[in-house]
Every structure is written in structure tokens, then in C-alpha cells.
C-alpha positions in Angstrom: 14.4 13.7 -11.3 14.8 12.1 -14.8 14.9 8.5 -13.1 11.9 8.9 -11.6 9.2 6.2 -13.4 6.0 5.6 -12.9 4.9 1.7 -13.7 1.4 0.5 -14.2 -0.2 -2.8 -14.7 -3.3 -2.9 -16.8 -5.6 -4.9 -19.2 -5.7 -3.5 -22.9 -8.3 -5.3 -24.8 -8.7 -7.7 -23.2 -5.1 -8.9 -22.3 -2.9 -8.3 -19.0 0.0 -5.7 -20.1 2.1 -3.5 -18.1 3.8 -0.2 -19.2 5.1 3.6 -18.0 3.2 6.6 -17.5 4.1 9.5 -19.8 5.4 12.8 -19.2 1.9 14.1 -19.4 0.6 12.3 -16.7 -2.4 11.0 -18.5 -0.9 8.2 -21.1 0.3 5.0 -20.8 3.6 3.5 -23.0 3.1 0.0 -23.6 6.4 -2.2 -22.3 4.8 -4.5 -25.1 5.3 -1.7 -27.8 8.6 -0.6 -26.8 10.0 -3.9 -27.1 8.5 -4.3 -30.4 10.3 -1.1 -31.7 13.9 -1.3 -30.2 14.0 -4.6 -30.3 15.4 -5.2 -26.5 13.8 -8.1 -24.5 11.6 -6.5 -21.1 9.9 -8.6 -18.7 6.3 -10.2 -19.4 4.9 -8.5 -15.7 5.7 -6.3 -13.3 6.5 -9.2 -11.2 9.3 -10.6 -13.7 10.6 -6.4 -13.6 10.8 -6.7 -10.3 12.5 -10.0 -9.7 15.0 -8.7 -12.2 16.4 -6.4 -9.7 18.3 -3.6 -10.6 19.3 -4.7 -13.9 15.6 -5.1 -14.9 15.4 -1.1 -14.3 19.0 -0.6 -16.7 18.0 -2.6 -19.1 14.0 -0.2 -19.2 15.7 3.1 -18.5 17.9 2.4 -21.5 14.9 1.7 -23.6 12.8 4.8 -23.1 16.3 7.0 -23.7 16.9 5.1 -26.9 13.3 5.7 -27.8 13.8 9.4 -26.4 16.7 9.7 -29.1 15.0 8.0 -31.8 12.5 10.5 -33.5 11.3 7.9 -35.8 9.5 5.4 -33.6 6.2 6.1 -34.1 4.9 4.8 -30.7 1.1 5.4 -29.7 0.7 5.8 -26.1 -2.8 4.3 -24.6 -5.2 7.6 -22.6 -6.2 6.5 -19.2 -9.4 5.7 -20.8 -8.6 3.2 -23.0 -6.9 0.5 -20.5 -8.3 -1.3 -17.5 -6.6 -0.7 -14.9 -4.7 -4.0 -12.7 -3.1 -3.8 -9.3 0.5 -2.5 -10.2 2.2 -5.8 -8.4 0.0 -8.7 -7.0 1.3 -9.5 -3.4 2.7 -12.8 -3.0 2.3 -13.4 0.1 0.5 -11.7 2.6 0.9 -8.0 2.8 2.8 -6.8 5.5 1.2 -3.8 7.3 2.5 -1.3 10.3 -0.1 -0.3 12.7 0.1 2.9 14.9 2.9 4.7 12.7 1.5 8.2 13.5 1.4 9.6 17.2 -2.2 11.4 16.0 -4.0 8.4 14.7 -2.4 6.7 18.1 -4.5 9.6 19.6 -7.6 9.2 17.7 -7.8 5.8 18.4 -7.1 5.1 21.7 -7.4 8.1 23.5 -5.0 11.1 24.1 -2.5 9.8 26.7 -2.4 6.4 25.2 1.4 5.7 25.2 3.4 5.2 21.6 4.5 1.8 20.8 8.3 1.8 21.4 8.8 -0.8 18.2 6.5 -0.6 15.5 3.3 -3.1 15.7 2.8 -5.6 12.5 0.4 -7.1 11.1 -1.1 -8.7 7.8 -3.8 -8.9 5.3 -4.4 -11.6 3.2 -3.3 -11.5 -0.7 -6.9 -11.6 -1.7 -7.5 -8.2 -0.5 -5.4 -6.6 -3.4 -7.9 -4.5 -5.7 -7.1 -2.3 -8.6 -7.5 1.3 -8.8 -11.5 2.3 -9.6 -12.4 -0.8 -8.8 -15.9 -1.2 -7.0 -14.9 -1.9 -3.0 -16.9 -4.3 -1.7 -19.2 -3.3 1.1 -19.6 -6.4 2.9 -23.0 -5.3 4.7 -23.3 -9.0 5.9 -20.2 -8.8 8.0 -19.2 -5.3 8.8 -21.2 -2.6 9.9 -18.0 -0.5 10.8 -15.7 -0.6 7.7 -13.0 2.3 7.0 -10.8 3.6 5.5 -6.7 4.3 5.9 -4.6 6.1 3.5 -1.0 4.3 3.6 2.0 4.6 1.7 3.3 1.7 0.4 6.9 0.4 -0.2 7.9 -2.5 -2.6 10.8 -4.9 -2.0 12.8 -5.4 -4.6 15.4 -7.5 -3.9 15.5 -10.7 -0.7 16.4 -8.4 2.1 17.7 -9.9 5.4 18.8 -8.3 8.5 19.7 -4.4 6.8 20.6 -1.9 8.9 19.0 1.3 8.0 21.3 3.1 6.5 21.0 0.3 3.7 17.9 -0.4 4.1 16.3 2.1 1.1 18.6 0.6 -1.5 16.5 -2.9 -1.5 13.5 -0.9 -2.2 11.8 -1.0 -5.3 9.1 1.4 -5.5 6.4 3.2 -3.7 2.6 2.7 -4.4 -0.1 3.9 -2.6 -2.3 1.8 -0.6 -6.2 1.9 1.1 -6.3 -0.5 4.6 -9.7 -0.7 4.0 -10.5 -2.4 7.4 -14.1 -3.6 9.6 -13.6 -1.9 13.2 -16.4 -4.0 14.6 -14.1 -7.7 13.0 -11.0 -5.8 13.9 -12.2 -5.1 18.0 -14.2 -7.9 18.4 -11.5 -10.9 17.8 -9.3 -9.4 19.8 -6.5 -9.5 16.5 -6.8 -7.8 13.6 -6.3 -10.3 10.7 -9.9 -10.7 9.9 -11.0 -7.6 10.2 -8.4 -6.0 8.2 -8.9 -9.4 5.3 -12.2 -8.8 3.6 -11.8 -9.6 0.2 -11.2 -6.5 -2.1 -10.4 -4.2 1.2 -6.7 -3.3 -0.2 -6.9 -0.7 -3.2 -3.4 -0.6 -4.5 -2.2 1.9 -7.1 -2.5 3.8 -9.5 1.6 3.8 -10.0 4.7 1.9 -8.6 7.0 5.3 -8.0 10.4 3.9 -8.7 13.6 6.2 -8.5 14.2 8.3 -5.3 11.9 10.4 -4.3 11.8 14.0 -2.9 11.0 13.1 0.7 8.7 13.4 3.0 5.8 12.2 0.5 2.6 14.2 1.2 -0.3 12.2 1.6 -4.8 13.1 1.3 -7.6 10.8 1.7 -10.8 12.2 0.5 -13.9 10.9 1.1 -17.1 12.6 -1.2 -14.5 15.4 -2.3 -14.5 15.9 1.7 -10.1 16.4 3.2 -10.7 13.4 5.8 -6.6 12.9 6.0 -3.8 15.0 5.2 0.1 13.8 6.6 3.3 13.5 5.4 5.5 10.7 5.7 8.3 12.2 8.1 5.5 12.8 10.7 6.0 8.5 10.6 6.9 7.1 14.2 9.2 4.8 12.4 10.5 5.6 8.8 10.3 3.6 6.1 14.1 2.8 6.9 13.8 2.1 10.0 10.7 -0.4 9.3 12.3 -2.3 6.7 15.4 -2.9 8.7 13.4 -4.1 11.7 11.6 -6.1 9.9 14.3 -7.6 8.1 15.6 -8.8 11.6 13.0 -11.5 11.9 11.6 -12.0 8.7 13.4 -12.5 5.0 11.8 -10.1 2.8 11.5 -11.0 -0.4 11.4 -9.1 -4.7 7.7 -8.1 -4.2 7.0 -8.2 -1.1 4.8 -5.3 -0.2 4.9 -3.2 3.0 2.1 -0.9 4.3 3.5 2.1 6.8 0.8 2.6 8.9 -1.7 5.6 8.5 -2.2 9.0 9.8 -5.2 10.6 12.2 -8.5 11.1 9.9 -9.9 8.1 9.8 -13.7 7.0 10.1 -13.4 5.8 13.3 -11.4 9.0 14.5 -14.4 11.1 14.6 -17.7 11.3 16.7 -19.8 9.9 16.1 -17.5 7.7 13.5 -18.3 8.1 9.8 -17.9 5.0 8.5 -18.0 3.8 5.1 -21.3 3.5 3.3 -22.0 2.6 -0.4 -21.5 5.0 -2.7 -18.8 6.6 -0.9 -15.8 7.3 -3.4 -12.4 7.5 -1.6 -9.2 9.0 -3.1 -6.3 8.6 -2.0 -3.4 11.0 -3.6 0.5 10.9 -2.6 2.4 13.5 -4.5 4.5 11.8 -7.1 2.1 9.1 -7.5 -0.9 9.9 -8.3 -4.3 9.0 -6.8 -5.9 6.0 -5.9 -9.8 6.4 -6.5 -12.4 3.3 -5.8 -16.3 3.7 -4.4 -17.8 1.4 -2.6 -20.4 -0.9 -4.0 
């Protein structure tokens, strides 16, 4: 699909930039440098492209087709190499996250005839677990003993959102990201909620890409652990779509441009297996969702 863009946030010597992945999957075009060359005003951040709404995304699309038609600009794309990379979008507010979205993981964790939640089951994480793709995870060996990993698709609101129905609900949408509930089972069981265990600093790994454009659904999701297939989903095996968790939501709670929603994960994760493999340091996770690339971070 030729609307489909891929948006990254990044540091380029030194300073905080944002810009679109190429064609080739491995360059960046600086938003900076495009508006240099056409001359057409685009947001600072992400953030700003976001709160734009859909104008923001016009006004950008029109850009890379007048730079498509223009043979002359010389534009120099940045290599994956060469930048830094920043969490696409830093939450502003806590991240919203779905728990028990997939009837497996429902399995894994609480036993086989456990029975399937009948609404879906929120809960947050605290902004300051927002981490950038290859960033060192931290371990947390003073608190934690038991931290793992969940693969998770992520949605982005992009426009205040309040009471949709689902059939609507998918036009306030953003983008899609992918996201790592990095989470402490020992925090998580022990309080008896799941906040602190699921709000070490660091334990959310959001990236590489904000998707934005409609995508070929289901998305196909793998976590790797060590090069090892650990999960390995796709999103219409969800319990509640992203539809249907956006327009629930929105009953209760205003969602608002940049708010970011995690859709629960499927079976595969540390605790899932016997004995449970947790996370250990040096353990490199990657997380890949087709159409958005993959998420990669090791743990310190």
C-alpha cells in the first residue's frame, strides 16, 4: 500500500530528529531535510505529527510525492547506523496495557481450564518505562529475580477519542508500533496488582517504527529470545480486537493524540514454561511484527 509510512524518532549527531524509513528498509529521510528542500513547514516531533491529526499526515504525504516527482532534490538519507535510535512517541501518560488478550497465554498462565475474561482486563505502566529500540534493558537484579518478557502490538491514538463504537473506532488510530511488557513475575504476584511489577524503569522497549496507513490484517507477531522462536501469534487470534479494545475503553476513559495502547500478548512467555526461563543478562530479545520491523534490546 503506497500510504503505508514508517515514522522513526532518533538522535543524529547529537540532536533529537525524527524522519521516514525508505523504500529499502534500511535508511532513514530526515523530516528536517525534507522541509529544507520543498520548503513546506512539518512538525518539530513525532508528538507535534501526531497532535496534528490527519492533516499533519496530508500535509507529509504530500511532501515525499513532491520529493518523489522532483528528480533534482538531492536528499541524503541517514543508514541505520548513523542515527541513535529514540522511542518513536514518548507516552504521555501512563501506557495503557490489556492483560489476557490471548486464550493460550490465559492457558499458560493460569492453568488450562482457567476461564477467559468476558471484558478485557487493563492495566498500566508508568511513562518511565518507555526505552528505545537497542537500548540496554535494565536487569534489576536488586528487585526481580523473575523478569520477562511479552511481545505486544501496540496502537497509537491519534486523535481525543470518547465513547467510539467499533465500527469507528480504527479511524482515531494513528499508528501501530511494537511493544516488549517487560514485566517482574515475582513484583507482579506478590502485590497482589500488577503496576509495580509491570513499572521498572526501562521495562517497555517501544519501536523500531510507528506503522501508519492501514495495514494488511491480522499482523504476524515473533519474540525471540538468543535467536530461540519463544512466541509466534497473530493478531486475529486476539480475545478482543484492537476495535473492540479501543471502543471499550473509550467508554470510561478519554483517550487522547498519543496515547499509547498495549493489546495484551500471546502464549511463549518466560513464565509459560517449566521450569520458567526467565530473563538473565545478556539475553537479546527481538521482537518482529510484519510491516514494522523488529524491536531488538539485551539485557544489561
Amino acid at each position: 500500500d503506497d500510504t503505508m509510512l514508517r515514522i522513526v524518532s532518533f538522535s543524529y549527531r547529537g540532536l533529537p530528529e525524527w524522519g521516514i524509513v525508505t523504500a529499502d528498509g534500511a535508511h532513514i529521510l530526515r523530516a528536517a531535510e525534507l522541509e529544507e528542500a520543498l520548503f513546506i513547514p512539518l512538525p518539530a516531533t513525532v508528538a507535534e505529527l501526531v497532535a496534528n491529526g490527519p492533516e499533519g499526515l496530508v500535509i507529509l504525504q504530500s511532501a515525499l510525492t513532491q520529493k518523489e516527482e522532483n528528480e533534482a532534490l538531492a536528499l541524503t538519507p541517514l543508514a541505520f547506523d548513523e542515527v541513535t535510535w529514540d522511542v518513536p512517541l514518548l507516552p504521555i501518560r501512563n501506557l495503557f496495557c490489556v492483560g489476557q488478550n490471548y486464550a493460550a497465554h490465559v492457558s499458560e498462565f493460569s492453568g488450562q481450564d482457567s476461564p477467559l475474561p468476558s471484558a478485557p482486563v487493563y492495566f498500566t505502566k508508568a511513562t518511565t518505562t518507555a526505552l528505545p529500540h537497542l537500548a540496554p534493558l535494565p536487569r534489576h537484579a536488586e528487585v526481580t529475580k523473575a523478569l520477562d518478557y511479552e511481545g505486544e502490538l501496540a496502537v497509537i491514538i491519534g486523535q481525543t477519542t470518547q465513547q467510539v463504537d467499533s465500527a469507528q473506532a480504527l479511524d482515531h488510530v494513528f499508528g501501530y508500533t511494537i511493544a516488549c511488557d517487560v514485566t517482574a513475575r515475582d513484583l507482579q504476584s506478590e502485590r497482589g496488582q500488577w503496576f509495580l511489577g509491570k513499572s521498572l524503569d526501562g521495562s517497555c522497549p517501544l519501536g523500531p517504527a510507528i506503522l501508519v496507513g492501514t495495514p494488511d490484517e491480522p499482523f504476524h507477531l515473533t519474540t525471540k529470545v538468543n535467536g530461540e522462536l519463544r512466541q509466534a501469534a497473530t493478531t486475529d487470534e486476539m480475545l478482543f480486537s484492537v476495535a473492540q479494545l479501543i471502543a471499550d475503553l473509550s467508554q470510561i476513559v478519554t483517550l487522547l493524540p498519543g496515547d499509547i495502547l498495549l493489546t495484551g500478548t500471546p502464549a511463549g512467555v518466560g513464565k509459560g514454561f517449566t521450569p520458567p526461563r526467565y530473563l538473565q543478562s545478556g539475553d537479546t530479545i527481538e521482537i518482529t511484527i510484519d510491516g514494522i520491523g523488529t524491536l531488538q534490546n539485551t539485557v544489561q
